[in-house]
N, C-alpha and C positions, 0 to 999 in steps of 0.2 A: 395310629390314625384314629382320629377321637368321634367320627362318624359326621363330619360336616356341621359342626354345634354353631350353629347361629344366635352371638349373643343378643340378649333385650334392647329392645330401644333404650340408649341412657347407661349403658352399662360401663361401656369403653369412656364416656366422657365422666361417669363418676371415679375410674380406675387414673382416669386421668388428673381428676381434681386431688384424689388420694396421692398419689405421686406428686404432685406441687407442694402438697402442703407438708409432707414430708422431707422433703428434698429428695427423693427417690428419680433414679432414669427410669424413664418408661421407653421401653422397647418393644416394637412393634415385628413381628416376625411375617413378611408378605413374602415368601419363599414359593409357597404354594398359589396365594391367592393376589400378587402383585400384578401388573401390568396387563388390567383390563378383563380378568377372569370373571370379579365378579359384580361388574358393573361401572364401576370405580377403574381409575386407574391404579389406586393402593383401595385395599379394603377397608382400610383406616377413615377413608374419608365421607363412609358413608355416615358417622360422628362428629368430624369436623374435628378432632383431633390433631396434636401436633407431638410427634415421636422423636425421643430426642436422640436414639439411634434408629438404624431400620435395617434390615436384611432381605436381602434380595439374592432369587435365581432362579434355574428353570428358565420358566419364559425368559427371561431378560434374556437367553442367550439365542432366543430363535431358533433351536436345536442342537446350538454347542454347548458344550459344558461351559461357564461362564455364572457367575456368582459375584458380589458386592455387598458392599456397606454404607450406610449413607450415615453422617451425626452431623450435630449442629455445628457450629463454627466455634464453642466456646468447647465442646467437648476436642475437636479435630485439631484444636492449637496448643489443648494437653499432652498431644504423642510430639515426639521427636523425631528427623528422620532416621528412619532403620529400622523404628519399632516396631511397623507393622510390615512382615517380607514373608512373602511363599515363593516356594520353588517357579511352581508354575504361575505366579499373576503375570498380569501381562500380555496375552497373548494377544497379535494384532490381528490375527483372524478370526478370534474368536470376540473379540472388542468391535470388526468390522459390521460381523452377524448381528450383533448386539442392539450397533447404531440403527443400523438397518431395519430390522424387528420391531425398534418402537418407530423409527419414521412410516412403518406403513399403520402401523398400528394406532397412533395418532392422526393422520391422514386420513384416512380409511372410517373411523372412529369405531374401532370393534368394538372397543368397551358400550360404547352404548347398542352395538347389535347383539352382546351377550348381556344387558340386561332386558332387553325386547323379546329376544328368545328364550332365556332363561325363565323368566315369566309366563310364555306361551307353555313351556312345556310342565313348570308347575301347576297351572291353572287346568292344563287339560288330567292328569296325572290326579290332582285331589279332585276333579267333575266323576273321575273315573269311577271314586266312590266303594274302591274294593276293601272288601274288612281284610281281603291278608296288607297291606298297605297302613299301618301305624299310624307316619307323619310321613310328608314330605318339606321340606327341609331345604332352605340356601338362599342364596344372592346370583344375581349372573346365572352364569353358566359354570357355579359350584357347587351344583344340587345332591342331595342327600336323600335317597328314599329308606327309608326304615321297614323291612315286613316281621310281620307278628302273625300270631296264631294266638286262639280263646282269648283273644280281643286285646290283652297287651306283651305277651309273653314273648321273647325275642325270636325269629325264627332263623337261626343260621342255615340249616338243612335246605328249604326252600330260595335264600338268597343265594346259597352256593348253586344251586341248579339252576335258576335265573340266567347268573353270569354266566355260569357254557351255554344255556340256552344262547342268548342273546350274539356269545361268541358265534354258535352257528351260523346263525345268521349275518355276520360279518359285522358287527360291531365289540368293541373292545371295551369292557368297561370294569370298574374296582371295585371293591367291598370293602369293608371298613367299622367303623362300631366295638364297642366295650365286648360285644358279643358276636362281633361279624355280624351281623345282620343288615348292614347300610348298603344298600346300593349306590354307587358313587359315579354318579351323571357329567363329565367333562369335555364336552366337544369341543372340536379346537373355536376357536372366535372368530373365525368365517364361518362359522354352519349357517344355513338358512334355515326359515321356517319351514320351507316344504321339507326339507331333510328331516328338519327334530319333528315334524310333525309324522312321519313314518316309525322313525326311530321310538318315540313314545307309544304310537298302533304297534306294534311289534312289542316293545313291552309289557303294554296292558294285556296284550293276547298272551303272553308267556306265563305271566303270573293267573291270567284266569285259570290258564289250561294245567296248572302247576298242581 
């Protein structure tokens, strides 16, 4: 886990031109941050990018295991039938949950409610203004807090007490970072504001009190 690293504006679409002009696939790995996580319905598109495989799960399955692959149509008429076989693909309950998942999902339009909220809770989070607090870091609702100590130094000790803090209090949340030190913000994409707007008061309290 690479601590939520949000690349540059322009980054992904120079990665992309690199890849044209080579004849390179560019593969887009949305496993994590596919189907509305982080604002976007793929992440990819906050570049406008076009991926000429992509990978997907997790969310896609609404809570079942469930997993996929998407390519272009000139890569897709390279395979033969057979060449691509699992034990398990297939499942029609788990393909049921799946359709399902993105019909509310699209409906509903969570993606743009975890980019409203994801923003709320960044915004309040860096107003907070605390020196153990680094960066705060993401897109949507796939936020990255980073805490430090003497101003850049990575603090894992304090993020690990963070997260049971925060556990006590009935929220579940991940760590992450080259040094563990990332707190990793993931609400599912129904949350409200009134909710992240506690769930952030409870944060900010932990780490002052920390």
């Amino acid at each position: 886990e690479g601590g939520i690293i949000v690349p540059p504006d322009g980054w992904l679409k120079e990665l992309e031109k690199i890849a044209r002009e080579n004849d390179v696939l560019l593969i887009m790995d949305e496993v994590q941050s596919g189907f509305g996580r982080t604002g976007k319905i793929f992440a990819h598109e906050w570049e406008n990018v076009r991926a000429d495989i992509m990978t997907m799960g997790k969310a896609l399955g609404a809570g079942l295991p469930l997993a996929g692959t998407m390519t272009t149509d000139e890569i897709d008429k390279a395979w033969e039938p057979g060449d691509h076989n699992v034990t398990f693909s297939g499942n029609p309950v788990a393909c049921a949950a799946g359709l399902a998942g993105i019909e509310v999902m699209l409906e509903e339009r969570l993606h743009e409610n975890a980019h409203k909220v994801g923003e709320f809770i960044m915004k309040k989070l860096r107003d907070a203004s605390l020196d153990a607090i680094g960066e705060v870091r993401g897109r949507g609702l796939f936020i990255g807090i980073e805490l430090v100590k003497d101003g850049k130094k990575p603090n894992t000790e304090l993020t690990k007490k963070v997260k049971d803090e925060m556990f006590k209090r009935g929220y579940i949340i991940g760590t992450g970072g080259m040094f563990g030190n990332v707190i990793r913000i993931e609400p599912p994409l129904t949350v409200t504001e009134e909710q992240a707007d506690k769930m952030t008061d409870d944060l900010i309290d932990i780490i002052k009190s920390s």
